[in-house]
C-alpha positions in Angstrom: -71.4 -9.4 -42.4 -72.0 -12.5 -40.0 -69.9 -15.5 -40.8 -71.9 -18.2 -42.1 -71.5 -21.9 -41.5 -71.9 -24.7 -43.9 -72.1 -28.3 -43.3 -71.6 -30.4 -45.8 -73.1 -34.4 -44.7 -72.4 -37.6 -46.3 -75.7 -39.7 -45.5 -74.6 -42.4 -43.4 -73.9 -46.4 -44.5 -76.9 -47.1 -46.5 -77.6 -50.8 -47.7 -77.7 -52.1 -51.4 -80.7 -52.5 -53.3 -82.1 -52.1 -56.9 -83.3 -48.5 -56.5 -81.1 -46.3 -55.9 -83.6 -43.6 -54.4 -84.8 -46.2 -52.3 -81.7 -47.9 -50.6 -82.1 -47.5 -46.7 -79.9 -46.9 -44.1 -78.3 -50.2 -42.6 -78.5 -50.7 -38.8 -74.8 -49.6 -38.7 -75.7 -47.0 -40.7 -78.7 -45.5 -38.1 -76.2 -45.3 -35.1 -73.5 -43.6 -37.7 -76.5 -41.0 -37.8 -77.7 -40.7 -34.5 -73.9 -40.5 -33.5 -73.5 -37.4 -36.0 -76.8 -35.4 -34.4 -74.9 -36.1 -31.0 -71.7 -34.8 -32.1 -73.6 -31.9 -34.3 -75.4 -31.0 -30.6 -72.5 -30.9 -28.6 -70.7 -29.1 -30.9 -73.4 -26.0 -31.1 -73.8 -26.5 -34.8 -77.6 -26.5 -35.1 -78.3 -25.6 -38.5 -80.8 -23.2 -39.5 -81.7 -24.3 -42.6 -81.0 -28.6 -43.5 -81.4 -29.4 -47.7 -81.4 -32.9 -47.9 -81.6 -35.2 -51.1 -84.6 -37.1 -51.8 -82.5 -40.6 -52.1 -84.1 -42.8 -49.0 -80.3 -43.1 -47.1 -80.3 -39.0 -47.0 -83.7 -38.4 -45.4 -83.1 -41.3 -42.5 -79.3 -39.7 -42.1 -81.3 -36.3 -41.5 -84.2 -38.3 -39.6 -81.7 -39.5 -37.2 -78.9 -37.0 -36.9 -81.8 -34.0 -36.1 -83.3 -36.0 -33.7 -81.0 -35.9 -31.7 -80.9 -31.5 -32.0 -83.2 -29.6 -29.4 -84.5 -27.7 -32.0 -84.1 -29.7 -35.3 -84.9 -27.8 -38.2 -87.9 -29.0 -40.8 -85.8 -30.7 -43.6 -86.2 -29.6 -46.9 -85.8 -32.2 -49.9 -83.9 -31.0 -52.9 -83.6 -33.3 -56.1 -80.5 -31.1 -57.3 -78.5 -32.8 -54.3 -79.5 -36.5 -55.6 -77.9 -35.1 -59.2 -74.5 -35.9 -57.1 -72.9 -33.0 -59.1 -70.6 -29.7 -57.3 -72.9 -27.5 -60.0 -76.2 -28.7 -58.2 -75.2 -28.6 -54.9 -74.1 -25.3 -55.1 -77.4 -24.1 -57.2 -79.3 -25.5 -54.3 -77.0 -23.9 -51.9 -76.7 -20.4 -53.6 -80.8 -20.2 -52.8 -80.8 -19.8 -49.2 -82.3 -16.4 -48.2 -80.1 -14.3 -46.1 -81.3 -14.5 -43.0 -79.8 -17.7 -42.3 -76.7 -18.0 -41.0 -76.2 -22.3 -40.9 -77.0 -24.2 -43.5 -76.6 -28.4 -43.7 -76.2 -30.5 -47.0 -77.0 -33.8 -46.8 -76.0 -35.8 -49.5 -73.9 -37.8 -51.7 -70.4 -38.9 -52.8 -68.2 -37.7 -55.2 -70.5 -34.6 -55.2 -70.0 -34.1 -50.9 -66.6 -34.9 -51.4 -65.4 -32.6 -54.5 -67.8 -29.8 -53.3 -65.7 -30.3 -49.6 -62.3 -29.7 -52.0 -63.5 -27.3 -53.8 -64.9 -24.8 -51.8 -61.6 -24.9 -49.6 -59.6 -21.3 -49.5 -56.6 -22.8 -48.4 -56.6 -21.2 -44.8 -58.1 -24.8 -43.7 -57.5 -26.5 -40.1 -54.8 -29.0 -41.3 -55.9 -31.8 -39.2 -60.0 -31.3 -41.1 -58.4 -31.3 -44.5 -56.3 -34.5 -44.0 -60.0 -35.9 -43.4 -61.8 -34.6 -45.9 -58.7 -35.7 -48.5 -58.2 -39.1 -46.8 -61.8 -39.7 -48.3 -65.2 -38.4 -47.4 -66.9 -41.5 -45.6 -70.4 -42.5 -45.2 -71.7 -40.4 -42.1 -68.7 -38.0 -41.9 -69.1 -34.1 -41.8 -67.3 -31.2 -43.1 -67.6 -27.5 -41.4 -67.4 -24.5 -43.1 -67.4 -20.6 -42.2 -67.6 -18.3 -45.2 -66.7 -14.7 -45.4 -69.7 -14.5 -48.2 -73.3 -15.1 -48.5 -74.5 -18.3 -49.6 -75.3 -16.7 -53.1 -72.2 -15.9 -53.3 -70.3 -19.1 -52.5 -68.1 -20.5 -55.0 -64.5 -22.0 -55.3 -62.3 -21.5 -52.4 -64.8 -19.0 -50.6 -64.8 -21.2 -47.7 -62.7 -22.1 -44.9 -62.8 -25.6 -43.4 -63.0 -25.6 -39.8 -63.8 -28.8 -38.5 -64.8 -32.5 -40.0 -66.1 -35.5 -38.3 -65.5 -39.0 -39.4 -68.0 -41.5 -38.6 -65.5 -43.2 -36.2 -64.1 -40.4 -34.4 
């Protein structure tokens, strides 16, 4: 089997506001997004398949980072990612057919966050897993390759290979 990649996306610095669905992204926040499509493009990690939560924040952070892709890849909006638990991000991730070999999350912490520590096999890059446990900040990124298929993913069936804080 081809080894899959998944990212898994903290939307980028969003502002306050009394609904939570609707909080947008703060000027900051845009280039934090923008800055992660660069980095995602010169990396050659073009997703092939982007679920994204419904909250406002998480459909600019996509809006932006693909933007700045060649190719960017028709986001698809999943309430399950908004839930902000590990359970519903990996139900939503456990549905992608197998054809596709990239798949993005962008969402929310804890869930980001726990799902990042979670999924980890232990075989991680040391340098990616002191940034993913030093706190998974708005706008950061965590790559994955799995030996599985994204039905099958689960607890430490992934290995992380790279992450991207928003100031790196």
């Amino acid at each position: 089997m081809r080894p899959r990649r998944l990212l898994l996306i903290r939307h980028a610095r969003a502002a306050g506001g009394p609904v939570d669905l609707e909080r947008p992204l703060t000027a900051e926040g845009v280039q934090q997004a923008a800055a992660l499509g660069a980095w995602l493009e010169h990396a050659g990690l073009m997703p092939d398949r982007v679920l994204v939560s419904p909250a406002r924040r998480a459909v600019q952070t996509w809006e932006q980072a693909g933007g700045a892709l060649p190719s960017a890849v028709q986001p698809i909006g999943d309430a399950r990612i908004h839930d902000n638990t590990v359970d519903a991000l990996l139900a939503a991730i456990r549905e992608t057919p197998d054809d596709v070999l990239s798949v993005a999350v962008v969402g929310h912490n804890p869930s980001i966050g726990e799902l990042a520590g979670v999924l980890d096999d232990g075989r991680s890059d040391p340098v990616a897993r002191r940034g993913v446990e030093s706190g998974f900040p708005a706008g950061g990124v965590a790559v994955f390759e799995l030996a599985v298929s994204f039905a099958a993913v689960g607890p430490a069936a992934a290995t992380l290979r790279d992450f991207r804080a928003p100031s790196d």
